[in-house]
MARMITOR-97904 format. One record per residue: residue number from 1; residue in three letters; x, z, y of N, C-alpha, C in turn. Coordinates in steps of 0.2 Angstrom, whole numbers, plus 5000, padded with zeros to 4 digits. Each point is the difference from the previous one (the first is absolute). Layout:
N
   seq   type    n.u    n.w    n.v   ca.u   ca.w   ca.v    c.u    c.w    c.v
   NUM    Ala      X      Z      Y      X      Z      Y      X      Z      Y
...
REM end
This chain:
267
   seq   type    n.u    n.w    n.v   ca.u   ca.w   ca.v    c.u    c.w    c.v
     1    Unk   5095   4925   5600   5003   4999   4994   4999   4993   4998
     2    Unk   5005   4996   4995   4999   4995   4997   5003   4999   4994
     3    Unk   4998   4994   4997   5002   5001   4994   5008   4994   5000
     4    Unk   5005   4999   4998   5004   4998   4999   5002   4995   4995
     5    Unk   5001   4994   5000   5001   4995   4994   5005   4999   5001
     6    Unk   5005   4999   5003   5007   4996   5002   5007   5003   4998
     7    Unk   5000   5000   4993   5007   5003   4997   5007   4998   5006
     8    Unk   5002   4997   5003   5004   5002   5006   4999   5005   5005
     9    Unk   4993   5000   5001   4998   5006   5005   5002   5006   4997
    10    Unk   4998   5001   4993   5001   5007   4997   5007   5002   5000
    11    Unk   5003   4994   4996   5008   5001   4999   5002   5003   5004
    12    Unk   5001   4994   5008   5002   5003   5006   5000   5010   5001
    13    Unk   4994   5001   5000   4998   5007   5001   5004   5004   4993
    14    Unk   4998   5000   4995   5003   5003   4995   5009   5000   5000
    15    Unk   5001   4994   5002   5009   5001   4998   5002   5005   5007
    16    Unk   4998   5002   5004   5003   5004   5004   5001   5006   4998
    17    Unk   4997   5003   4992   5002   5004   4995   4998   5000   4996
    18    Unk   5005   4998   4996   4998   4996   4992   5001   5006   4997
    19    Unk   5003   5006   5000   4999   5007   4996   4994   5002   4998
    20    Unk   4996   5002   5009   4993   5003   4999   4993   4994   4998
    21    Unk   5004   4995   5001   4997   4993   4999   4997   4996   4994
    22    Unk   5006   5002   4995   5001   4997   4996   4994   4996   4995
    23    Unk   4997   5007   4998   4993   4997   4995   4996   4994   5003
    24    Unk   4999   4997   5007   4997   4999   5006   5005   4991   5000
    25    Unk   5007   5000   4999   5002   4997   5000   5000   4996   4994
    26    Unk   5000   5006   4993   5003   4995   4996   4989   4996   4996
    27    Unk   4997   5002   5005   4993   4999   4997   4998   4995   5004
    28    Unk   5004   4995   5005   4998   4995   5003   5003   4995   4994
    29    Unk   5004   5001   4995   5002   4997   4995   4994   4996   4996
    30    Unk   5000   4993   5000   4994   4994   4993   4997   5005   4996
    31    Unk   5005   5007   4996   4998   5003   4995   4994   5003   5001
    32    Unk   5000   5005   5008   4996   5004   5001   4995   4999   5006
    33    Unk   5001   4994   5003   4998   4999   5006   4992   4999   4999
    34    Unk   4997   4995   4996   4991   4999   4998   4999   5010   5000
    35    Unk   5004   5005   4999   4994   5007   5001   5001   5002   5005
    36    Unk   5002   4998   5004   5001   5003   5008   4995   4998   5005
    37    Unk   4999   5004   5003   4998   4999   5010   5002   5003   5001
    38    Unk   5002   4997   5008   5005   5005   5006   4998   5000   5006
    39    Unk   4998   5007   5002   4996   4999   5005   5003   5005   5006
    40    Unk   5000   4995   5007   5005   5006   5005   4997   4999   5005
    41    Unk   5004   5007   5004   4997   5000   5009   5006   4997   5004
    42    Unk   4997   4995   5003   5006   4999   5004   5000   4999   5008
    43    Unk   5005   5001   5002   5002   5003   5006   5004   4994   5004
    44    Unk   4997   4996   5004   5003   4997   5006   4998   4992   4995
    45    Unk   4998   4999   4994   4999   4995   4996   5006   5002   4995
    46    Unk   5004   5004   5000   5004   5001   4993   4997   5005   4996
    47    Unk   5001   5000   4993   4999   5009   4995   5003   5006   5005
    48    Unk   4997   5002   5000   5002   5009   5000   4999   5003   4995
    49    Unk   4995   5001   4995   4999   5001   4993   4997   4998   4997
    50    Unk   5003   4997   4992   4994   4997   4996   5000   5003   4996
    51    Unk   4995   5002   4994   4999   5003   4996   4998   4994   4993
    52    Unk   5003   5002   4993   4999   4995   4997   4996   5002   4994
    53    Unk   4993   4997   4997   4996   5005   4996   5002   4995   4992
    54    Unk   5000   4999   4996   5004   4998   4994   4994   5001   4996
    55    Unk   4999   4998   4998   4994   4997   4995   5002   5002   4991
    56    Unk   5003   5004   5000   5002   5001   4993   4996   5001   4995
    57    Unk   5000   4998   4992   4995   5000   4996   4996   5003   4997
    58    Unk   5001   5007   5002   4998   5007   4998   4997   5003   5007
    59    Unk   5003   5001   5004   5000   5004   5007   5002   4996   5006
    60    Unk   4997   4998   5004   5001   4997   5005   5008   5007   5003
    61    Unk   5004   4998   5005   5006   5003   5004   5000   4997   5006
    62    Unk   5001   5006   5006   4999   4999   5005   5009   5004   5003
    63    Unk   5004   4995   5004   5005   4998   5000   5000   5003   5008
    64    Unk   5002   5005   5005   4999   5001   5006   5006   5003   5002
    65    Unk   5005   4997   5003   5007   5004   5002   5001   4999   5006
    66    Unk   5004   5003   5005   5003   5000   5006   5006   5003   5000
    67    Unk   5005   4997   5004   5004   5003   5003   5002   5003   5007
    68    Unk   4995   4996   5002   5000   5001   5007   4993   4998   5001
    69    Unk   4997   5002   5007   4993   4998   5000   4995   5000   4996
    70    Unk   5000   5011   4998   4995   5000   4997   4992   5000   5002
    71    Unk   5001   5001   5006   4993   5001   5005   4999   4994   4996
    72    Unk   5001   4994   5002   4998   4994   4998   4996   5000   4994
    73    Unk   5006   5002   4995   4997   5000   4993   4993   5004   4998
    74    Unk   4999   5004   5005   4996   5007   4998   4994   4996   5003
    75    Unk   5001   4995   5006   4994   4996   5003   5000   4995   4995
    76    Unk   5003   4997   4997   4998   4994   4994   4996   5002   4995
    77    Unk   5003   5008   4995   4996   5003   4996   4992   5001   5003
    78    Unk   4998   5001   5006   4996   5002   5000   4994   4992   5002
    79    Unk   5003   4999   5001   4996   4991   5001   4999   4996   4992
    80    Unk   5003   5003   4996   5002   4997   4996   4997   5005   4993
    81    Unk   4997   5005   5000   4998   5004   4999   4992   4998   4996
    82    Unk   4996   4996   5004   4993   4997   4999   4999   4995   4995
    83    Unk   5007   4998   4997   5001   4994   4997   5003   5002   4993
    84    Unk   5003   5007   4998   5004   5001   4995   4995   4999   4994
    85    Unk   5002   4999   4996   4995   5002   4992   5000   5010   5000
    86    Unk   4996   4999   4995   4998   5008   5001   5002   5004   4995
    87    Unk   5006   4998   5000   5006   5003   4993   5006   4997   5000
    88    Unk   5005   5000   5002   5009   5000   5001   5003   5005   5001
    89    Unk   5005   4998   4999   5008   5003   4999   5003   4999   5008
    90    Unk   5004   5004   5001   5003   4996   5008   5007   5006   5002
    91    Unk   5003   4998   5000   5007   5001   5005   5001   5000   5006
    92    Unk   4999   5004   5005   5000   5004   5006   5005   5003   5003
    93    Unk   5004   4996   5006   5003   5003   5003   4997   5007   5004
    94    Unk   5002   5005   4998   4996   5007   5001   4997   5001   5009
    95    Unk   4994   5003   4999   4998   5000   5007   4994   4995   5001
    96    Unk   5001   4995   4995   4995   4995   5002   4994   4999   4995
    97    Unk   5003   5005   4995   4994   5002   4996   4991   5002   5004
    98    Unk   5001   5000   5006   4993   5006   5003   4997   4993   5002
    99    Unk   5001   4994   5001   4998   4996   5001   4993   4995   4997
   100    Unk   5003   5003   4993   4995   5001   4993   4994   5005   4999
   101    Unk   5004   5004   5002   4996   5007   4996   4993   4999   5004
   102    Unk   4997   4996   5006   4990   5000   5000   4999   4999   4997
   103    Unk   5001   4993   4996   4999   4997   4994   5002   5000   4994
   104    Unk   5004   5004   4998   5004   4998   4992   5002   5010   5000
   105    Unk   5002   5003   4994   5001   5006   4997   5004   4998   4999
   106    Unk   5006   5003   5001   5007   4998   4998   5003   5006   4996
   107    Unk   5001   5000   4993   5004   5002   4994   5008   5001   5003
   108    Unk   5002   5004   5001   5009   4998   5003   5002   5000   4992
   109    Unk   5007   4995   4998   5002   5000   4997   5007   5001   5003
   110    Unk   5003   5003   5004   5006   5004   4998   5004   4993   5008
   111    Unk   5005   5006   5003   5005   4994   5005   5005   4998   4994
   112    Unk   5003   4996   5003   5005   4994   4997   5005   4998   5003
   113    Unk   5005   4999   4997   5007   4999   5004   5000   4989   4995
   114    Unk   5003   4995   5008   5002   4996   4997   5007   5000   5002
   115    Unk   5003   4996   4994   5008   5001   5000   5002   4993   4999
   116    Unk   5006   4997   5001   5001   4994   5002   5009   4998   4997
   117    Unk   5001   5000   4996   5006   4999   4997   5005   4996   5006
   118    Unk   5005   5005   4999   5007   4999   5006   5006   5000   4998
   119    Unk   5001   5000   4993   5007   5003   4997   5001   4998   4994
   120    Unk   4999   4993   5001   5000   4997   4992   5008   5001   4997
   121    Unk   5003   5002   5002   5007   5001   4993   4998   5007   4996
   122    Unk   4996   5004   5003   4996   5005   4997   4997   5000   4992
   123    Unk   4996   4993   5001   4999   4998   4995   5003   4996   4997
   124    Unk   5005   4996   5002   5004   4996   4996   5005   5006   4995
   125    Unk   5001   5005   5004   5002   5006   4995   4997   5001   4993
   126    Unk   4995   4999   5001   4995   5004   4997   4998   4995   4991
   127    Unk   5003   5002   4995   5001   4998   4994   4991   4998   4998
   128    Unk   4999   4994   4998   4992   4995   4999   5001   4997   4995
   129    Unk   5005   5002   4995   5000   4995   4993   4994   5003   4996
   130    Unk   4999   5006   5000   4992   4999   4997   4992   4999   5002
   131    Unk   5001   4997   5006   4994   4999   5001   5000   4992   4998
   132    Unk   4994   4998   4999   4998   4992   4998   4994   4997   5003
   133    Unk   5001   4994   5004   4994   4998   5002   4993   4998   4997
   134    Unk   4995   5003   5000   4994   4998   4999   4998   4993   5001
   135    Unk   4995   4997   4995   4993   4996   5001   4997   5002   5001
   136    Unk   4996   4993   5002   4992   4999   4998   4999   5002   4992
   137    Unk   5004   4997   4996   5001   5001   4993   5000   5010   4997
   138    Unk   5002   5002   5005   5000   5008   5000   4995   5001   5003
   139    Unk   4994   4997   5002   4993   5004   5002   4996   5004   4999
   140    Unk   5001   5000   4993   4994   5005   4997   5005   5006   4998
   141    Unk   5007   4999   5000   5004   5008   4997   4999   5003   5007
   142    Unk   5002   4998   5007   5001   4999   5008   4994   5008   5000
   143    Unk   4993   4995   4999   4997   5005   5002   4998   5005   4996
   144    Unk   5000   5000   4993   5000   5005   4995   5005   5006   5004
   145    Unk   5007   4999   5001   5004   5004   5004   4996   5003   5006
   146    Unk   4998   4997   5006   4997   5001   5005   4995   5004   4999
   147    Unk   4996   5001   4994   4992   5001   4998   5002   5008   4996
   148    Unk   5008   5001   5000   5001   5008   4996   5004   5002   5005
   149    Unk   5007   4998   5004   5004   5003   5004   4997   4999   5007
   150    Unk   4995   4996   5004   5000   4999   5007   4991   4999   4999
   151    Unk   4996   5005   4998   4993   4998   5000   4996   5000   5005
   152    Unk   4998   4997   5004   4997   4998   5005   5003   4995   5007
   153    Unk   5006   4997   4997   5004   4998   5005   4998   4993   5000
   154    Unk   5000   4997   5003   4999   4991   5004   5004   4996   4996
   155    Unk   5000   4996   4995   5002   4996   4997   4998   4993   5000
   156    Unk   5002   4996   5002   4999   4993   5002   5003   4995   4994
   157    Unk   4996   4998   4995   5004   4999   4995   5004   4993   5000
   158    Unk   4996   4996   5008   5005   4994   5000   5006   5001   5003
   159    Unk   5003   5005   5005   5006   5000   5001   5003   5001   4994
   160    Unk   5001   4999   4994   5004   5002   4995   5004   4990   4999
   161    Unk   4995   4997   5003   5004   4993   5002   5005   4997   5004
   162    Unk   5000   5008   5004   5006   4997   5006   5006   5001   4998
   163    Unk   4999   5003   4993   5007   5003   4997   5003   5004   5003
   164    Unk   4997   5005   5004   5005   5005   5003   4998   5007   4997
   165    Unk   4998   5000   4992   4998   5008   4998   5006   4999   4995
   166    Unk   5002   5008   5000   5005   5001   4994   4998   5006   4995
   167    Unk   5003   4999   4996   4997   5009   4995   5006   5001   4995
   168    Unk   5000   5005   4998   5004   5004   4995   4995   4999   4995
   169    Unk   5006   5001   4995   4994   5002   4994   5007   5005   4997
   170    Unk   4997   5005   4994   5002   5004   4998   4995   5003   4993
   171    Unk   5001   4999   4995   4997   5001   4993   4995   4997   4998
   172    Unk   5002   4993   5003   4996   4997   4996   4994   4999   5006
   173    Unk   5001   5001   5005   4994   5000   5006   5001   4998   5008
   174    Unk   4996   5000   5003   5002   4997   5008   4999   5008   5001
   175    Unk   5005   5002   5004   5002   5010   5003   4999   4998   5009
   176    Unk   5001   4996   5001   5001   4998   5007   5001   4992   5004
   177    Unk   4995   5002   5005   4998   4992   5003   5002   5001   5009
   178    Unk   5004   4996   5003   4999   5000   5007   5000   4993   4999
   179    Unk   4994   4997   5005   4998   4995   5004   5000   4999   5010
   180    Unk   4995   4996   4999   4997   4999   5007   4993   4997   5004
   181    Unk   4998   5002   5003   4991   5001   5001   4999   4992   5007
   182    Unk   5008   5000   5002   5000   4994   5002   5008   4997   5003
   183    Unk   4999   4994   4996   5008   4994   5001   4997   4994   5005
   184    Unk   5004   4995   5004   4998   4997   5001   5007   4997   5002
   185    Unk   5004   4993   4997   5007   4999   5003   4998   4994   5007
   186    Unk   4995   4999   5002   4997   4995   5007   5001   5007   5004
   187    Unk   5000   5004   5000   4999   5004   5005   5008   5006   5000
   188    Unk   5000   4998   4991   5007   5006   5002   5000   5008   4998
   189    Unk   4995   5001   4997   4997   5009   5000   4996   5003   4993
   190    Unk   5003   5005   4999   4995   5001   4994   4999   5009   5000
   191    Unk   4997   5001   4997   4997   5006   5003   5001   5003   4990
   192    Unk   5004   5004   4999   4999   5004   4994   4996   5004   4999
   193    Unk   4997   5001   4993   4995   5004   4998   5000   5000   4992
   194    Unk   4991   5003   4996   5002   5002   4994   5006   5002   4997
   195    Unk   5003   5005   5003   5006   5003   4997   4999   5004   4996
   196    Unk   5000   5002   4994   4999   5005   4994   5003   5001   4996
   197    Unk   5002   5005   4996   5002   5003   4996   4996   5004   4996
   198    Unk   5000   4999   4994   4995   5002   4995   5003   5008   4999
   199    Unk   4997   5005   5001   5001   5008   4999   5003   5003   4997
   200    Unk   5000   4997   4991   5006   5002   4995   5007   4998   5004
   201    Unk   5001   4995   5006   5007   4998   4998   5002   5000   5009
   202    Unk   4998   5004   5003   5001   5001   5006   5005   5005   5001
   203    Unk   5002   4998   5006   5011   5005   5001   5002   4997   4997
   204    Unk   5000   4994   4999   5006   4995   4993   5003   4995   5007
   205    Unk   4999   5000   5006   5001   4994   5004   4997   4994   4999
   206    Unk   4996   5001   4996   4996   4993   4999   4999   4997   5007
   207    Unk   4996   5004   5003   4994   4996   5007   5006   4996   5002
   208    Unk   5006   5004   5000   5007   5000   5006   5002   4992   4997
   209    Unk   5001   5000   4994   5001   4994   4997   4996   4993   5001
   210    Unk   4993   5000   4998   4996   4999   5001   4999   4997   5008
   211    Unk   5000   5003   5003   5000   4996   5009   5006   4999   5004
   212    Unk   5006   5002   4995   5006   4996   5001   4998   4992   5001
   213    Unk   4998   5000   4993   5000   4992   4997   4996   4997   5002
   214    Unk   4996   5000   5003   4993   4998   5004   5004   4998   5008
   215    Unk   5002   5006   5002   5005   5000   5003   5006   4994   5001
   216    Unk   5002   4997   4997   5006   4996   4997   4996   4994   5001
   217    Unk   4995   4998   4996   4997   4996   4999   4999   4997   5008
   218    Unk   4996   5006   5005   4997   4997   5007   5005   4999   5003
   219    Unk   5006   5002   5002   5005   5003   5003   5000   4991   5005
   220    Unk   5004   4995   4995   5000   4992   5002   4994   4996   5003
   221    Unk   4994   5004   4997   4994   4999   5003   4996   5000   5006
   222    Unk   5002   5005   5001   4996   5005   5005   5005   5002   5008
   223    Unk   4998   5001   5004   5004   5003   5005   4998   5007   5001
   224    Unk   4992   5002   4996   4997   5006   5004   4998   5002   4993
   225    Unk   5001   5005   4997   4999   5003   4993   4996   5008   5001
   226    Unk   4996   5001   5000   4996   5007   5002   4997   5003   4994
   227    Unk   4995   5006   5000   4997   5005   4996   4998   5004   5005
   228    Unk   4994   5001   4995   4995   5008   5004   5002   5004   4994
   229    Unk   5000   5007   5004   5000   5007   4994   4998   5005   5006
   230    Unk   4995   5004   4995   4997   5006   5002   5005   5004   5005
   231    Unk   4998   5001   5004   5005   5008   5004   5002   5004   4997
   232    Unk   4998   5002   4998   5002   5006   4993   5003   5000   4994
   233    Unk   5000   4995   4997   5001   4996   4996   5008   5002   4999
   234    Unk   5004   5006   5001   5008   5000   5000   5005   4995   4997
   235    Unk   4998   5001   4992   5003   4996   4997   5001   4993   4999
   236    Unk   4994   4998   5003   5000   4991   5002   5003   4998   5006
   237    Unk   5000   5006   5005   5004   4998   5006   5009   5002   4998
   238    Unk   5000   5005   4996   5008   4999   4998   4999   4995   4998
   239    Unk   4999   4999   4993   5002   4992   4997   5001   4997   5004
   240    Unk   4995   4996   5007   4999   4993   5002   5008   5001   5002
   241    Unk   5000   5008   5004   5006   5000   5005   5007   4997   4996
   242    Unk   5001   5004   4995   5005   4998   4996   5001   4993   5001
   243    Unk   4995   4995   5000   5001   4995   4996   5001   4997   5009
   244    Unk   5000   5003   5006   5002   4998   5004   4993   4998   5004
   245    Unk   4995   5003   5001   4993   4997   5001   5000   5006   5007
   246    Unk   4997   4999   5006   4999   5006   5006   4994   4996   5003
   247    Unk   4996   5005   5001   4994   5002   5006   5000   4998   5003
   248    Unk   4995   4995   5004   4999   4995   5004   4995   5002   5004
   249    Unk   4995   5003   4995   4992   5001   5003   4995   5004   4998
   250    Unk   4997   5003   5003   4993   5006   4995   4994   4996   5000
   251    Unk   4997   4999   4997   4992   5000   5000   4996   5006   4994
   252    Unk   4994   4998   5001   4994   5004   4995   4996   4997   4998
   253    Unk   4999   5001   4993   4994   4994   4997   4995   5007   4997
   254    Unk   4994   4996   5002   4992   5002   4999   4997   4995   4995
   255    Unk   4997   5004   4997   4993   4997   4998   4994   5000   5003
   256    Unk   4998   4993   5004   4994   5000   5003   4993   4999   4999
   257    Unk   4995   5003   5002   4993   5001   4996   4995   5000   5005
   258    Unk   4997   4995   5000   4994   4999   5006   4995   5007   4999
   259    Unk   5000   5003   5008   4995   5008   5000   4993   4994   5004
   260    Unk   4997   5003   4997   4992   5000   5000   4999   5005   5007
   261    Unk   4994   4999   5003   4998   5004   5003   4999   5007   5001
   262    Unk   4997   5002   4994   5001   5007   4997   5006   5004   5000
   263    Unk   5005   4997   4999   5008   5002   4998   5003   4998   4994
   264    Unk   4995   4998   4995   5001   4998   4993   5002   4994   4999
   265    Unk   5003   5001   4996   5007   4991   4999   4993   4995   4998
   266    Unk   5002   4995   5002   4996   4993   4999   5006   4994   4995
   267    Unk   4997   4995   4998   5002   4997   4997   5001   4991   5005
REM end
């Protein structure tokens, strides 16, 4: 295993699927690159799998996908393993989880479908006169929103300066916000997220609305536009589909928690 510094080396490796890629690509971007390490096994002197652990301000995230050569990945996680903090979030391409489990307790939190926008006249259909671009100036309504309709979800409140969040309002209120968890126009990719609709005003098409226009906005930007949502999650994978979005990729996110010798979680 080594550790990787050379944003060309990465790039290289991740543009071969910028779909399942994405978050991976758009976090070698100025914005987010000081929380990153990226660490890989490689094979003949090139990556075979790297795995990328994110430093976020609350929760460390450990970032670990393949599409090919999972063996490899399942060998990285496990070399890689002795070095994690003793508490993150992580996204796993399934199967590679067991890699972890001698050392970390893993919480599953649910599989996941990521989807990749294919069919933008979809959303050029798709009516966005009322949604309205967010600030930084909208920070404190942003999260007050987020803090009643989306309570526990990852909000990063300097992404509200890439300019790519939008919202409905309705009585006097912010009812709905779709943004993104990661932009970057150097790389070309932005990864949608915090998508929400506040509960009194849900079946209205807001969201629809709301990630039209986000939508709209990246389209000129971006060549690789994606999201994660739950497997189950029906209504969200109608939506995305409607709006022209299709399944690229499954993964699983776990909550990870250093086990002690005993069996009992460690910190």
């Amino acid at each position: 295993m080594t550790e990787i510094k050379d944003k060309g080396t990465l790039e290289r490796f991740f543009s071969a699927n910028p779909g399942l890629f994405a978050y991976q690509l758009g976090d070698l971007d100025d914005f987010f690159w000081p929380h990153t390490r990226w660490f890989a096994l490689l094979d003949q002197g090139a990556p075979a799998a790297i795995a990328l652990l994110y430093d976020a301000p609350t929760l460390p995230v450990l970032l670990a996908l393949a599409d090919k050569k999972q063996d490899q990945l399942g060998g990285l996680l496990a070399q890689l393993a002795p070095m994690l903090p003793g508490r993150f979030y992580c996204h796993l391409t399934p199967g590679t989880e067991d890699a972890l489990a001698p050392r970390f307790i893993l919480e599953p939190h649910g599989l996941h479908r990521k989807m990749t926008l294919n069919d933008l006249t979809r959303v050029a259909q798709t009516d966005t006169r009322a949604a309205a671009r967010l600030s930084v100036e909208d920070t404190v309504e942003t999260r007050a929103f987020f803090d009643e309709s989306y309570p526990g979800n990852w909000f990063d409140e300097r992404m509200l300066e890439t300019g790519c969040y939008f919202g409905i309002r309705a009585d006097g209120r912010l009812v709905c916000v779709a943004g993104v968890h990661v932009f970057s126009p150097r790389y070309r990719v932005a990864a949608l997220g915090n998508i929400a609709t506040h509960p009194a005003y849900r079946r209205r098409g807001f969201a629809t609305m709301a990630t039209a226009a986000v939508c709209t906005h990246l389209a000129p930007l971006c060549d690789c536009i994606t999201l994660n949502v739950k497997a189950d999650n029906a209504a969200a994978l109608s939506c995305y589909s409607r709006l022209g979005f299709g399944v690229c990729a499954s993964y699983e996110e776990h909550m990870a928690r250093r086990a002690l010798d005993n069996g009992r979680e460690g910190e």
